[in-house]
N, C-alpha and C positions, 0 to 999 in steps of 0.2 A: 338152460336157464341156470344161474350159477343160485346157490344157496344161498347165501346172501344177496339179499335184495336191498333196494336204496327204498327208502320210507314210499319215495312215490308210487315206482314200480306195485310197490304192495298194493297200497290204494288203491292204482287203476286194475288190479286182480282181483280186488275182494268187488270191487263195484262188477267187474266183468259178471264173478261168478254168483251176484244177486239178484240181475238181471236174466241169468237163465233159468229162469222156473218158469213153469205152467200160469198161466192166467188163472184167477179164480173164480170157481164153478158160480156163487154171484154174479161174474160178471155179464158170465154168458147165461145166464135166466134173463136178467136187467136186460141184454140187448137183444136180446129173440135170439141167441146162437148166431148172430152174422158176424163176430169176434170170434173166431175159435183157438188164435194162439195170439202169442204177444209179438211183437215185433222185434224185440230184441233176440227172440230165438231164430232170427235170421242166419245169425253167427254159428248156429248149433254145429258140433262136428270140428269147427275150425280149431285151430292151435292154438294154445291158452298170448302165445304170441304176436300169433296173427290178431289175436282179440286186441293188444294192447299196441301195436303199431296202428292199426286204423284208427284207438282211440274209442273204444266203444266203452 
């Protein structure tokens, strides 16, 4: 990934890496624990790349 980035590229970086966090402890009281991660931590592990080719 080259150091400079084009405004987009950034973008879809910062959304990528705000979307992986833990769900909040909230939510899973509010739904009886039947939620216990978020869905965008499907990606977890993948290449900060591969995150941004699929579009996530």
């Amino acid at each position: 990934m080259p150091s400079h980035k084009s405004f987009r590229t950034k973008q879809k970086l910062a959304r990528a890496q705000k979307q992986n966090r833990p769900i909040p402890q909230w939510i899973r009281l509010r739904t009886n624990n039947t939620i216990r991660y978020g869905d965008e931590l499907e990606n977890y592990g993948r290449g900060v790349e591969m995150m941004v080719t699929n579009g996530v």
